[in-house]
N, C-alpha and C positions, 0 to 999 in steps of 0.2 A: 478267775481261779476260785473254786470252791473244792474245799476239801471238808467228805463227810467221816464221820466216826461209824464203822460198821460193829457190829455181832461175828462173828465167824459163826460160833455157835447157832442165831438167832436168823440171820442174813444170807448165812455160806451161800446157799442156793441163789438169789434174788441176784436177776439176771439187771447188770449197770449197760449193758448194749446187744448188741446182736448176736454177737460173741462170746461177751466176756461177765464173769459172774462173781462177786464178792469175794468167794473163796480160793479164786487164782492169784489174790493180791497180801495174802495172810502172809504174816514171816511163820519164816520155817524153826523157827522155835515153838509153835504149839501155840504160841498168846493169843487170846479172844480178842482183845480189842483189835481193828483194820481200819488204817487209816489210806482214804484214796479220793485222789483229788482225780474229778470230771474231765479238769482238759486232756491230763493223761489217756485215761479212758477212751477219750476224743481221737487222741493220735496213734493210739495201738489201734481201734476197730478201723482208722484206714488205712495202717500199711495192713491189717489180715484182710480189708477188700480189696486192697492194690494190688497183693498177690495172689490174693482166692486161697491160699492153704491155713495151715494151725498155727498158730503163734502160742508157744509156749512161756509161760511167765517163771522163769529160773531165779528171780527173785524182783520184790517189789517193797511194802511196807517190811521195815526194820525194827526191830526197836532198838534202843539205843544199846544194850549189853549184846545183843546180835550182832548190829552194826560193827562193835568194839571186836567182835569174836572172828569177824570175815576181814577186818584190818581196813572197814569201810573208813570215810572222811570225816573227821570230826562233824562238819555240818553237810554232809551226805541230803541228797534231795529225797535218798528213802529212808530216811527218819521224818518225813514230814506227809508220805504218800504220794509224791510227785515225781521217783521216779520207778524205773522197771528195764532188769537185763531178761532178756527176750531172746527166744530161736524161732525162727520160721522154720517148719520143716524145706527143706531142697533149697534153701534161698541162703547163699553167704553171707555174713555177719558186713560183709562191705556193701554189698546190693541193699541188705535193710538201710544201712546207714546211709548210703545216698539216697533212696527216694525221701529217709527221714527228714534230709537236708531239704528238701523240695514243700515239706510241713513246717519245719522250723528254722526257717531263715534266715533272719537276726536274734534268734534268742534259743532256749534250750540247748540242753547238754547232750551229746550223742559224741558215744565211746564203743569203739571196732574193736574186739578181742577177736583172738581164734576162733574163739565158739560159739559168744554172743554178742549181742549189740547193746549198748546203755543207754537208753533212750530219758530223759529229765524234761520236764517243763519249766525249768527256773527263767527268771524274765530275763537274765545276759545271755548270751551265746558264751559258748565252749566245746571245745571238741577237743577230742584225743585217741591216739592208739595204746590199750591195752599190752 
């Protein structure tokens, strides 16, 4: 686990994988600072090469009056950068979540709503329907 302090401002651009770029992981509050831990990073860039499409980031780093504002978890894994509700274009929120389960085995958090999927890197396992 390592989780870096980004710029939005400074960093937005600065490409974390093949894919994905500092500024897809900012809370939608507007805040500069970005906080995004690697393993994450790690397991979005293979479910968007397992299915070959876009993977949308609908939300990731929080901050805590955010977190409070969407009715997120007291101690929500995106308060900390580690986790990310996600859409694949053409892929349902349950096909993400099962191949997720195929990456995170005995641990991380991965949550199937209607529309997206919650994927977490926390070390216990948990899962849920939205």
């Amino acid at each position: 686990m390592t989780i870096k302090a980004y710029s939005k401002k400074k960093d937005g651009n600065k490409k974390l994988s093949t894919n994905f770029r500092v500024k897809e992981f900012a809370c939608t509050d507007g805040s500069d600072p970005i906080f995004i831990d690697s393993d994450l990073v790690n397991v979005l860039q293979k479910i968007r090469s397992h299915f070959g499409k876009s993977v949308t980031i609908t939300s990731a780093y929080r901050t805590p009056s955010k977190n409070k504002a969407v009715g997120g978890q007291t101690y929500s894994q995106h308060l900390y950068g580690r986790a990310a509700d996600i859409k694949v274009k053409g892929v349902t929120p349950k096909k993400v979540a099962a191949y997720a389960e195929t990456l995170l085995k005995n641990k991380g958090g991965i949550g199937t709503y209607n529309t997206f999927t919650h994927i977490d890197i926390r070390t216990t396992k948990s899962r849920w329907k939205g």
